[in-house]
C-alpha positions as protocol buffer text, in pm:
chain_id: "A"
residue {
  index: 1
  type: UNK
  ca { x: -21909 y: 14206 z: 17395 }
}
residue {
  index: 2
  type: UNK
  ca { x: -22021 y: 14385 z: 17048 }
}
residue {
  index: 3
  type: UNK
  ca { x: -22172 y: 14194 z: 16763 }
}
residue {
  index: 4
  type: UNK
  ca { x: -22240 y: 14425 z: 16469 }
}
residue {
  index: 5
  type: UNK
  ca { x: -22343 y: 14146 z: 16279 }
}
residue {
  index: 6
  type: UNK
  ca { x: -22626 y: 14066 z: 16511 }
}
residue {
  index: 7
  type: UNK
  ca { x: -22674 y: 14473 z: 16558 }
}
residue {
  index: 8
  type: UNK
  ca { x: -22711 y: 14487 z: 16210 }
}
residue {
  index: 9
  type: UNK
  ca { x: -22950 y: 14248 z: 16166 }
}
residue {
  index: 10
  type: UNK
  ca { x: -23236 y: 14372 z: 16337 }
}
residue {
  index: 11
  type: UNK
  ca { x: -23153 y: 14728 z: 16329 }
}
residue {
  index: 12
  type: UNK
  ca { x: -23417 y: 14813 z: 16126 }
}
residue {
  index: 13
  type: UNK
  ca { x: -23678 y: 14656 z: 16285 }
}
residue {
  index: 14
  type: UNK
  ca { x: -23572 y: 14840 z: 16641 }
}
residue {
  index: 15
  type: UNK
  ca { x: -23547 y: 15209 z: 16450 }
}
residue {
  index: 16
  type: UNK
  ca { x: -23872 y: 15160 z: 16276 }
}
residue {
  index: 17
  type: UNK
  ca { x: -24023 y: 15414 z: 16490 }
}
residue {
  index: 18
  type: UNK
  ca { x: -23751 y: 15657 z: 16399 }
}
residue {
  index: 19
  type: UNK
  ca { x: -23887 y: 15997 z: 16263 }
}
residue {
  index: 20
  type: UNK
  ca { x: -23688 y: 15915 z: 15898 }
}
residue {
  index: 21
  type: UNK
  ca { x: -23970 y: 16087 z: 15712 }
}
residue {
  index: 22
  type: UNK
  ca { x: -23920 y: 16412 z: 15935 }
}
residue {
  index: 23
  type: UNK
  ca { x: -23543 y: 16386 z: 15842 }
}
residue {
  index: 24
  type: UNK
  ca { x: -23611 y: 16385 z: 15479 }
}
residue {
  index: 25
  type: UNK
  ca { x: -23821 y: 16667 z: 15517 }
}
residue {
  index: 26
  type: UNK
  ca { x: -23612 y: 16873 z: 15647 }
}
residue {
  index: 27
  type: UNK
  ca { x: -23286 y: 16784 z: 15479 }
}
residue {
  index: 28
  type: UNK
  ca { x: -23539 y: 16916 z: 15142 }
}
residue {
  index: 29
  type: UNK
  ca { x: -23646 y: 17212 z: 15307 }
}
residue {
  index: 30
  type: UNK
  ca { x: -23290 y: 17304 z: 15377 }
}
residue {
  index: 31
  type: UNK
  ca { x: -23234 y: 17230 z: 14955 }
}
residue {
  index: 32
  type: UNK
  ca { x: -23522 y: 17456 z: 14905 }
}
residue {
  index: 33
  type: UNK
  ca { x: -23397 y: 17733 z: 15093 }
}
residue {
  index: 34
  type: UNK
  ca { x: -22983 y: 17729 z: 15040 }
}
residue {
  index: 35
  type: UNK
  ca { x: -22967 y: 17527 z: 14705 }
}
residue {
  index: 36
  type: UNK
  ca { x: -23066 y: 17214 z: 14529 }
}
residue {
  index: 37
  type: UNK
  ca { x: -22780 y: 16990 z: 14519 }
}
residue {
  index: 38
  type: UNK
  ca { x: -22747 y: 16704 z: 14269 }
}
residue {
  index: 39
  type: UNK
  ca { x: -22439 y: 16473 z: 14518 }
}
residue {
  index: 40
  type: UNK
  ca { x: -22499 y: 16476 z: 14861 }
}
residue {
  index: 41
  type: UNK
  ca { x: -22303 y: 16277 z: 15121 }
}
residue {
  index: 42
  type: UNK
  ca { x: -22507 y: 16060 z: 15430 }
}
residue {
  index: 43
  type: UNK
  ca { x: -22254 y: 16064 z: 15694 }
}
residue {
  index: 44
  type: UNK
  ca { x: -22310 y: 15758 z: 15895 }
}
residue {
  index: 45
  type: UNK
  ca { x: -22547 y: 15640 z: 15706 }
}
residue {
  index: 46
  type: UNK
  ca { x: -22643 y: 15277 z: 15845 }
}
residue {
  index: 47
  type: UNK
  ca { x: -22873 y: 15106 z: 15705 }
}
residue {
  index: 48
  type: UNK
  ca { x: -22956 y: 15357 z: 15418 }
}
residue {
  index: 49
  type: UNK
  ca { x: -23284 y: 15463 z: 15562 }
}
residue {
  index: 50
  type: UNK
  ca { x: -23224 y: 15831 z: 15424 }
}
residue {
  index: 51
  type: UNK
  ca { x: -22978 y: 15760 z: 15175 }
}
residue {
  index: 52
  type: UNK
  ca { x: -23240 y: 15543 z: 14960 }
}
residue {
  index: 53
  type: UNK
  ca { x: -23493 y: 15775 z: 14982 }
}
residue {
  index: 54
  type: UNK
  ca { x: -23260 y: 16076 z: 14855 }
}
residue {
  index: 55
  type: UNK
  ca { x: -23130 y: 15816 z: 14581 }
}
residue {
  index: 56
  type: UNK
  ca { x: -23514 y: 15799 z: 14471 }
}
residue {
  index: 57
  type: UNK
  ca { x: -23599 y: 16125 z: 14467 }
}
residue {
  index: 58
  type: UNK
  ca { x: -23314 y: 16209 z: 14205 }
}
residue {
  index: 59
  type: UNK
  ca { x: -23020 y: 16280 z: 14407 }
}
residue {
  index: 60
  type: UNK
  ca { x: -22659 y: 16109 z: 14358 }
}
residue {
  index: 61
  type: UNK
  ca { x: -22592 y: 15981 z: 14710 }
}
residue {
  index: 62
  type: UNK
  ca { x: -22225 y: 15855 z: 14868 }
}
residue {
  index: 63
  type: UNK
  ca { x: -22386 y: 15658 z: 15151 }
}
residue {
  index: 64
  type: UNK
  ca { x: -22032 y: 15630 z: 15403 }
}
residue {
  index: 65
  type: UNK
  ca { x: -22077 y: 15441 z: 15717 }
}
residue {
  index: 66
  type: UNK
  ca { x: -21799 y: 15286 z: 15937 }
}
residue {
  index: 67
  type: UNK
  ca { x: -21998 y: 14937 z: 15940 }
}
residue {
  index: 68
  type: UNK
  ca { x: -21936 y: 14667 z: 15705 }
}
residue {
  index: 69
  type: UNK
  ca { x: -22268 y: 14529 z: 15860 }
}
residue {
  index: 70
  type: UNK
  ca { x: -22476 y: 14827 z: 15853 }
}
residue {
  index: 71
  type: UNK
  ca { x: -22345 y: 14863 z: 15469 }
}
residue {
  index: 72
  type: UNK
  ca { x: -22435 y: 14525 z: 15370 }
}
residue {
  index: 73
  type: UNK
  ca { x: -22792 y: 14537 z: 15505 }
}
residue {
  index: 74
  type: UNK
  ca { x: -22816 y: 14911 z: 15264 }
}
residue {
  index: 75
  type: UNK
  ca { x: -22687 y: 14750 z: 14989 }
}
residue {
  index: 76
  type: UNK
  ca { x: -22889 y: 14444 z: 15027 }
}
residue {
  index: 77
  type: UNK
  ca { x: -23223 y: 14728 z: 15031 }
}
residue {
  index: 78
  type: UNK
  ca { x: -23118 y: 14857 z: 14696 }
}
residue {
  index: 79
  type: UNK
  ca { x: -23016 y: 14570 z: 14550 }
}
residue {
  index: 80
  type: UNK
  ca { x: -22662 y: 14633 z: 14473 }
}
residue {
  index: 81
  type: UNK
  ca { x: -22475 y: 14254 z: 14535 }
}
residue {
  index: 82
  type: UNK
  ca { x: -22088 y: 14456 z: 14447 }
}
residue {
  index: 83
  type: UNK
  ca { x: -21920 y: 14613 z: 14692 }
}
residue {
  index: 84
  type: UNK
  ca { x: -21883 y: 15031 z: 14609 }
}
residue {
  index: 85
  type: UNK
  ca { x: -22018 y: 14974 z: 14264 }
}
residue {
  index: 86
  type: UNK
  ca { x: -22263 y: 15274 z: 14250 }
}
residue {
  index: 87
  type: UNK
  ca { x: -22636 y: 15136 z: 14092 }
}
residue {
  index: 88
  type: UNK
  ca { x: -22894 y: 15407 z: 13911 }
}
residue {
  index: 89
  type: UNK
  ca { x: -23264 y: 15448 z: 14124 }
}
residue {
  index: 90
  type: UNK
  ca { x: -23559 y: 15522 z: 13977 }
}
residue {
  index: 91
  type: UNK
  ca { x: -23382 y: 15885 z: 13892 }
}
residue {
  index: 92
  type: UNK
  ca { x: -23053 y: 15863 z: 14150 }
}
residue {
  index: 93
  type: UNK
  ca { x: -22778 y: 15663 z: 14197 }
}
residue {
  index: 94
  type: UNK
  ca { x: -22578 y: 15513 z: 14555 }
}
residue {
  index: 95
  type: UNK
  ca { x: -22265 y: 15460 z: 14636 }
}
residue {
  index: 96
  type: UNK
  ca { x: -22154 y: 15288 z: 14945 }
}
residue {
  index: 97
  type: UNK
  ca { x: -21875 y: 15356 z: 15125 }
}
residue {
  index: 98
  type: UNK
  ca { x: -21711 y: 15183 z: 15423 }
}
residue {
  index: 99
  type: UNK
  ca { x: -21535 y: 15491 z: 15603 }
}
residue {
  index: 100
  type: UNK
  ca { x: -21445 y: 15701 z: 15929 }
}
residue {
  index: 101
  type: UNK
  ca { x: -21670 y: 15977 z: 15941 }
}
residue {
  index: 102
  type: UNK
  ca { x: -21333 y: 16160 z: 16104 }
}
residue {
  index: 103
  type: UNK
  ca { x: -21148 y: 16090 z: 15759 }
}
residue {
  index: 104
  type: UNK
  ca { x: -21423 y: 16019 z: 15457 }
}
residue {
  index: 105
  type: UNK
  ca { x: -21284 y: 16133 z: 15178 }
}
residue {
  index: 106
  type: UNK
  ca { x: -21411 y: 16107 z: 14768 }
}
residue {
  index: 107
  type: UNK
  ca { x: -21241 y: 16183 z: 14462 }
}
residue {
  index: 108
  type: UNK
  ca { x: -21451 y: 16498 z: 14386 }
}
residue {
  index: 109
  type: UNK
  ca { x: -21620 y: 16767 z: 14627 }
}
residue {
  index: 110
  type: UNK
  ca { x: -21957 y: 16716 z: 14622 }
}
residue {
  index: 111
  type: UNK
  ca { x: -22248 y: 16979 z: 14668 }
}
residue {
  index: 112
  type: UNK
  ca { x: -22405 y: 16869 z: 15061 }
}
residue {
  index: 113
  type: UNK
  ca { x: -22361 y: 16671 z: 15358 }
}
residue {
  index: 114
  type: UNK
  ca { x: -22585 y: 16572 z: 15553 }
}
residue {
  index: 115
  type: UNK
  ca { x: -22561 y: 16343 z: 15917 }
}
residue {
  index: 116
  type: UNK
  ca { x: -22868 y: 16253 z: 16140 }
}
residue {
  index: 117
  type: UNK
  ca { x: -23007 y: 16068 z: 16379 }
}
residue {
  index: 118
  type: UNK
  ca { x: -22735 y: 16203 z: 16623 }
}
residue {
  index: 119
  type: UNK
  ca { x: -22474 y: 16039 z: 16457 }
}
residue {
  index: 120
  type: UNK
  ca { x: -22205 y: 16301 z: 16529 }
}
residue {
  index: 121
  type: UNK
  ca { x: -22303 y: 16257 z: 16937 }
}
residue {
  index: 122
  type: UNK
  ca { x: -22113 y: 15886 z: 16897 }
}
residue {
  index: 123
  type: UNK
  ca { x: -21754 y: 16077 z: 16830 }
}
residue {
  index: 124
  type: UNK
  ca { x: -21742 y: 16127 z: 17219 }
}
residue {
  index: 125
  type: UNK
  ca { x: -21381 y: 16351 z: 17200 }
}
residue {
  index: 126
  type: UNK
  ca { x: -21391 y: 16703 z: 17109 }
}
residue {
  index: 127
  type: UNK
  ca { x: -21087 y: 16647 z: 16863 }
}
residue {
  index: 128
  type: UNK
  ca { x: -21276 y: 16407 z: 16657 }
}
residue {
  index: 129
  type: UNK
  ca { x: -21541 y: 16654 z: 16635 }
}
residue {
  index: 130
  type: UNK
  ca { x: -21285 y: 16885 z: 16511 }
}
residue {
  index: 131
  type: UNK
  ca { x: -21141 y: 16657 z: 16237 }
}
residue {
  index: 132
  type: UNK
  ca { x: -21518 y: 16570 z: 16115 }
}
residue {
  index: 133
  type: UNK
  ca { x: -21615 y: 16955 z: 16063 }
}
residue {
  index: 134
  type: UNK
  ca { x: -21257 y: 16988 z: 15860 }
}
residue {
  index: 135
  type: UNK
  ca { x: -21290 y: 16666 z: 15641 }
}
residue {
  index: 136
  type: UNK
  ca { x: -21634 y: 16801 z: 15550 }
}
residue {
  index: 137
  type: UNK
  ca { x: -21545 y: 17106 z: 15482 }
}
residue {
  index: 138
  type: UNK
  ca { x: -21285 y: 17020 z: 15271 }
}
residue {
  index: 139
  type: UNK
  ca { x: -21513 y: 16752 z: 15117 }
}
residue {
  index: 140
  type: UNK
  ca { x: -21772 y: 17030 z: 15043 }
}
residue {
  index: 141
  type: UNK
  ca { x: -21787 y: 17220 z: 14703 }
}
residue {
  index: 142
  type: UNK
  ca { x: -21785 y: 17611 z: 14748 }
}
residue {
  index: 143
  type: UNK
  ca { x: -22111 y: 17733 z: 14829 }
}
residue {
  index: 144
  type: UNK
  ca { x: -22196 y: 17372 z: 14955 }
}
residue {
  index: 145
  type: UNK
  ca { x: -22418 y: 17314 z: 15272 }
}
residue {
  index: 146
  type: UNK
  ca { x: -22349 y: 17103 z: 15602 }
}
residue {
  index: 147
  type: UNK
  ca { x: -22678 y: 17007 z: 15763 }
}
residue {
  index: 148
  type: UNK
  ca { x: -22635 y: 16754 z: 16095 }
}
residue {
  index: 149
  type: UNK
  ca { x: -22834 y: 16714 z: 16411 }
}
residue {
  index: 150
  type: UNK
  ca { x: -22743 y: 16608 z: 16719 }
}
residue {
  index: 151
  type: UNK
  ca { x: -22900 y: 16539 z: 17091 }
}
residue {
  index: 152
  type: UNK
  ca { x: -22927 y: 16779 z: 17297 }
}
residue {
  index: 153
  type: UNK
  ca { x: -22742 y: 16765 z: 17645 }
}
residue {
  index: 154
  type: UNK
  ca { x: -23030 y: 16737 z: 17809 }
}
residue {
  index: 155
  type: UNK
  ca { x: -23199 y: 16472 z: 17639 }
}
residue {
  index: 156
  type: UNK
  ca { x: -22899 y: 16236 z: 17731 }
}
residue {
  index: 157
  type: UNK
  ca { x: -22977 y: 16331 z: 18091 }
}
residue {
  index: 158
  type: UNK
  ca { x: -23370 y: 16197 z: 18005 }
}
residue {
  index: 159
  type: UNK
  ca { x: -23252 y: 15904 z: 17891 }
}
residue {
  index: 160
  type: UNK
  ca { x: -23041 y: 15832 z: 18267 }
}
residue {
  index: 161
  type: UNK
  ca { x: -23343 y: 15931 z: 18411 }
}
residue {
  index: 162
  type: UNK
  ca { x: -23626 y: 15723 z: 18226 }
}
residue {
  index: 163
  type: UNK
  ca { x: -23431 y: 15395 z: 18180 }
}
residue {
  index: 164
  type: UNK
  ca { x: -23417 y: 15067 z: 18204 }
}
residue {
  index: 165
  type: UNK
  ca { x: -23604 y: 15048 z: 17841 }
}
residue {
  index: 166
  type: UNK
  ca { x: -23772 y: 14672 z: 17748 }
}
residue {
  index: 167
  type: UNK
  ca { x: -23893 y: 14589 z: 17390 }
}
residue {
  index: 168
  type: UNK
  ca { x: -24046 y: 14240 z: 17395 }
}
residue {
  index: 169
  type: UNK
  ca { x: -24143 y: 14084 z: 17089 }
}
residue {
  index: 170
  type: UNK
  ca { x: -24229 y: 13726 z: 16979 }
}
residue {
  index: 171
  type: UNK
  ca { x: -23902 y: 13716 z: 16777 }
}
residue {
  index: 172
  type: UNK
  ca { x: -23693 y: 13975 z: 16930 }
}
residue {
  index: 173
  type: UNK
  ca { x: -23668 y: 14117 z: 17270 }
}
residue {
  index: 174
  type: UNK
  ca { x: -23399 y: 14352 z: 17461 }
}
residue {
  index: 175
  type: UNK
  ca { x: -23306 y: 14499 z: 17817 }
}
residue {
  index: 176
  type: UNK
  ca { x: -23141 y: 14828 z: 17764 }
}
residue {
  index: 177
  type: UNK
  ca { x: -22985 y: 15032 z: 18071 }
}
residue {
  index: 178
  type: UNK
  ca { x: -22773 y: 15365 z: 18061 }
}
residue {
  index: 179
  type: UNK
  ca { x: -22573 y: 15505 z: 18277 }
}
residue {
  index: 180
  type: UNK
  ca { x: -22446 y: 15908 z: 18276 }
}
residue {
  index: 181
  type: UNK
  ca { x: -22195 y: 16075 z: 18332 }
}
residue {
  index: 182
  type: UNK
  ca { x: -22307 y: 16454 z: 18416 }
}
residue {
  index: 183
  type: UNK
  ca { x: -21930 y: 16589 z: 18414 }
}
residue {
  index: 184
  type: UNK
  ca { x: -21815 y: 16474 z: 18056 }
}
residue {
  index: 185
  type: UNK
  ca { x: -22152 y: 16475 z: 17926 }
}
residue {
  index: 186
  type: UNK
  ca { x: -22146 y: 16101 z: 17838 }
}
residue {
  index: 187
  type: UNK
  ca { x: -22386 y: 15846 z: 17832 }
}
residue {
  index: 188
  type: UNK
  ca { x: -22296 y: 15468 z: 17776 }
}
residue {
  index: 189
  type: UNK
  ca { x: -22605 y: 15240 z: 17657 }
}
residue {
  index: 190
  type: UNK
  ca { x: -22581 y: 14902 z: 17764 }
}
residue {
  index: 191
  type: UNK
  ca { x: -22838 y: 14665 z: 17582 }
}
residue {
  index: 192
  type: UNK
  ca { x: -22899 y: 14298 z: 17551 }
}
residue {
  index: 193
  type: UNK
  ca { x: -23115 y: 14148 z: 17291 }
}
residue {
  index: 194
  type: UNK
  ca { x: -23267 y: 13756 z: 17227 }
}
residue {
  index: 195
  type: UNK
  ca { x: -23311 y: 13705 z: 16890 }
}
residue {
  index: 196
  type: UNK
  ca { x: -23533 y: 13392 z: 16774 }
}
residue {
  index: 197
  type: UNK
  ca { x: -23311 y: 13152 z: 16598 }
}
residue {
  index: 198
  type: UNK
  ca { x: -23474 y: 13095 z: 16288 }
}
residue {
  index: 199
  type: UNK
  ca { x: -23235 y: 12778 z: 16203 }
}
residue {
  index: 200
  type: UNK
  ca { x: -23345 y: 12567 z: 16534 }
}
residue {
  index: 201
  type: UNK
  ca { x: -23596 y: 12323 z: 16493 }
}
residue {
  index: 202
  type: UNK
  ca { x: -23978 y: 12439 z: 16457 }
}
residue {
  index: 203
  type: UNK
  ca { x: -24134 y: 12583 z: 16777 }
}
residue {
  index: 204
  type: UNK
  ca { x: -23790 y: 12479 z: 16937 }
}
residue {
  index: 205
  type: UNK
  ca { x: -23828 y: 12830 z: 17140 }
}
residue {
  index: 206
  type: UNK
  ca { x: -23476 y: 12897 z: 17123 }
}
residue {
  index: 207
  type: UNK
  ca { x: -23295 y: 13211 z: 17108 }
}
residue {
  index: 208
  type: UNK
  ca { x: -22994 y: 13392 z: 17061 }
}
residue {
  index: 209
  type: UNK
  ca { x: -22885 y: 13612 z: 17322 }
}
residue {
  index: 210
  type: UNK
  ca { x: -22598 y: 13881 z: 17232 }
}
residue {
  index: 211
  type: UNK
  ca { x: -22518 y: 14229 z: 17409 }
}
residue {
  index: 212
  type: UNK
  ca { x: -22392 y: 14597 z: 17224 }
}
residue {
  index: 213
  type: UNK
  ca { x: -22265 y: 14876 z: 17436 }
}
residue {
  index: 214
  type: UNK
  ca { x: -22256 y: 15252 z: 17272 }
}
residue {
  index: 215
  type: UNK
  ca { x: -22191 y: 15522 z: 17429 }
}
residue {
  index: 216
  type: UNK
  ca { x: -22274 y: 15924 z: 17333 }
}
residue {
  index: 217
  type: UNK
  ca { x: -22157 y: 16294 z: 17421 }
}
residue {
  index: 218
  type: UNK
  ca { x: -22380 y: 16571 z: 17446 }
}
residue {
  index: 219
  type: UNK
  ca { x: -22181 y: 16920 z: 17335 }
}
residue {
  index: 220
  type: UNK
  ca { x: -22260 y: 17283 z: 17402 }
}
residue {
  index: 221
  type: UNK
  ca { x: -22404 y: 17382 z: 17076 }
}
residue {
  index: 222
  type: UNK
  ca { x: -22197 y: 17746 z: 17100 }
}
residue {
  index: 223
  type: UNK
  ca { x: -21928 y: 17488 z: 17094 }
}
residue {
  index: 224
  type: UNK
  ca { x: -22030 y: 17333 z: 16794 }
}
residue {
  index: 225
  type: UNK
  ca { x: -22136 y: 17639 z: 16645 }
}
residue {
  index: 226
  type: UNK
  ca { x: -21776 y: 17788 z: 16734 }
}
residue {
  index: 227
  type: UNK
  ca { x: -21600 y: 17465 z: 16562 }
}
residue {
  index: 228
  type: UNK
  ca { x: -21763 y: 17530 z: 16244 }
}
residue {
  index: 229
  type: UNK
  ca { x: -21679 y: 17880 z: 16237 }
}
residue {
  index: 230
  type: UNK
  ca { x: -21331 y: 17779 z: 16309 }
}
residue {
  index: 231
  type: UNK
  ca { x: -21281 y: 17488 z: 16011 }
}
residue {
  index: 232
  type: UNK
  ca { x: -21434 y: 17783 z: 15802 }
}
residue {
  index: 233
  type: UNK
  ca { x: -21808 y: 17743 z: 15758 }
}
residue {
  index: 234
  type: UNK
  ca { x: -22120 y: 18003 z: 15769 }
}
residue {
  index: 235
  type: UNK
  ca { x: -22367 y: 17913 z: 16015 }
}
residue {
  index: 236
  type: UNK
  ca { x: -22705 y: 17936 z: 15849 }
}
residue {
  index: 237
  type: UNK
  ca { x: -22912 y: 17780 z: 16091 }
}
residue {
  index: 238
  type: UNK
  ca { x: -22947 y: 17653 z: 16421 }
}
residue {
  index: 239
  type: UNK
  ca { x: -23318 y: 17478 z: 16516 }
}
residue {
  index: 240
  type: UNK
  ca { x: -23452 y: 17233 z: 16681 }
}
residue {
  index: 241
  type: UNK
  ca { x: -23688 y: 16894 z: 16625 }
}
residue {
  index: 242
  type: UNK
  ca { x: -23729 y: 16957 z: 16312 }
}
residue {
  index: 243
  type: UNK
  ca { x: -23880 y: 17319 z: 16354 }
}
residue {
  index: 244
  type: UNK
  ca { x: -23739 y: 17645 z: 16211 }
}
residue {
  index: 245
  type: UNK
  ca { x: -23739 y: 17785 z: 16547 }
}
residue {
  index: 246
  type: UNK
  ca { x: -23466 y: 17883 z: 16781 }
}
residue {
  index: 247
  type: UNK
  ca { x: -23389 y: 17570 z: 17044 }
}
residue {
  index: 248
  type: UNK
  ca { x: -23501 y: 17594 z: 17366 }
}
residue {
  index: 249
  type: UNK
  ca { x: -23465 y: 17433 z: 17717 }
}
residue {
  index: 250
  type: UNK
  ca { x: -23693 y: 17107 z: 17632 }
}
residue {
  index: 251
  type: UNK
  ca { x: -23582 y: 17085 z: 17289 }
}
residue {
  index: 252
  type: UNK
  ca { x: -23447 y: 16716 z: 17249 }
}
residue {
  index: 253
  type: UNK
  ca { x: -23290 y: 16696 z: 16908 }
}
residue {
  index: 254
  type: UNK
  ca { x: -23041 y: 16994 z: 16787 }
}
residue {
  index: 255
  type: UNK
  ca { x: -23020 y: 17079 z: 16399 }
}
residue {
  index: 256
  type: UNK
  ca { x: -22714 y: 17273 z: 16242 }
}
residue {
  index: 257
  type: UNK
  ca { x: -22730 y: 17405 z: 15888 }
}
residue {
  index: 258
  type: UNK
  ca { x: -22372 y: 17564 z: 15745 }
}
residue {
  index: 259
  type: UNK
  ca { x: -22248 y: 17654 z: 15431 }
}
residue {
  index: 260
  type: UNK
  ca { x: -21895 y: 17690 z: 15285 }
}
residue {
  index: 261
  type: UNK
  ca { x: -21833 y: 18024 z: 15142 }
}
residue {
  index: 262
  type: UNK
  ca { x: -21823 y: 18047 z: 14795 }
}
residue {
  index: 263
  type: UNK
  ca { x: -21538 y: 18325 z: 14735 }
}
């Protein structure tokens, strides 16, 4: 059973080990190098943990997740009570946007996409792939960029192999098990949490218990790299972990940098 309400809720405090700084880094070494763009889209962009950021430093941002939840929590971070109403940063603005990665659409083109923390690896059939490299591109302004990461298929392996995982705090706790599927290249994460209620009585000890499953699909990355060819892009850039330098057989996280011609 799947609560993204629950999910939601303590997201953030699970994924606050998350290299978010590296992402940022990178995503502006990528503007430093192909372009400075003034709109950029975060494709699946949870809780808005780069989407603020890029809001800050100056950048209008379309944050577009498929979670109502996840949205609400972003929009409760920057302070923006109204549903898709966009709200100025300290130089930026944000707008959130509750769509399908597979269909996200805005009225305009806009100048970059970006998509991390191996948010593409959850579309787990090659056609949706497909459909998410054409909707950007189309999305995408001439000369605009595509930057994305994704795991590598051997880090999914990794995970089979180093799980169960525990995290056992005083207010949260959860059991998470995977199982893999070496063929299809899929992975399905099983986890339960127990989260303190905080409306019990004082020291009452109780907790509520509630379970997500997700599951993932490592792809060749000549695959990938062929299905952005074929909806049209340039291939910039392929690295890994946050390193200009080609991937190699223990490189865990993939990165993809494309551009949409300009003539």
């Amino acid at each position: 059973m799947r609560s993204y309400r629950e999910f939601a809720s303590v997201y953030d405090r699970l994924m606050e080990d998350m290299p978010y700084s590296d992402w940022m880094y990178f995503a502006r070494e990528c503007f430093d190098k192909y372009g400075i763009p003034e709109s950029v889209v975060d494709l699946g962009c949870g809780t808005g943990n780069i989407s603020i950021p890029l809001a800050k430093s100056g950048f209008q941002v379309f944050g577009i997740d498929l979670s109502a939840e996840m949205l609400a929590v972003a929009r409760s971070k920057w302070d923006d009570p109204a549903p898709g109403r966009g709200v100025r940063g300290e130089r930026g603005s944000i707008r959130w946007l509750q769509q399908d990665m597979r269909d996200w659409d805005l009225p305009h083109p806009v100048d970059a996409v970006i998509s991390f923390c191996d948010c593409l690896n959850y579309l787990t059939v090659k056609e949706d792939i497909v459909r998410t490299f054409k909707q950007t591109y189309a999305g995408l302004k001439p000369g605009g960029l595509f930057v994305f990461d994704v795991h590598a298929p051997r880090q999914l392996e990794r995970y089979a192999e180093e799980q169960p995982f525990v995290y056992d705090e005083k207010d949260v706790a959860y059991l998470w098990t995977s199982d893999y599927d070496p063929v299809g290249r899929v992975i399905r994460h099983d986890l339960t949490f127990f989260v303190r209620d905080e409306s019990s009585p004082p020291f009452s000890g109780l907790y509520r218990r509630f379970e997500e499953s997700h599951a993932q699909r490592a792809y060749d990355p000549d695959w990938l790299a062929a299905q952005l060819a074929a909806a049209g892009f340039e291939l910039l850039d392929r690295c890994a972990d946050f390193e200009w330098q080609p991937p190699n057989d223990n490189s865990e996280r993939l990165f993809f940098v494309a551009r949409k011609p300009r003539g």
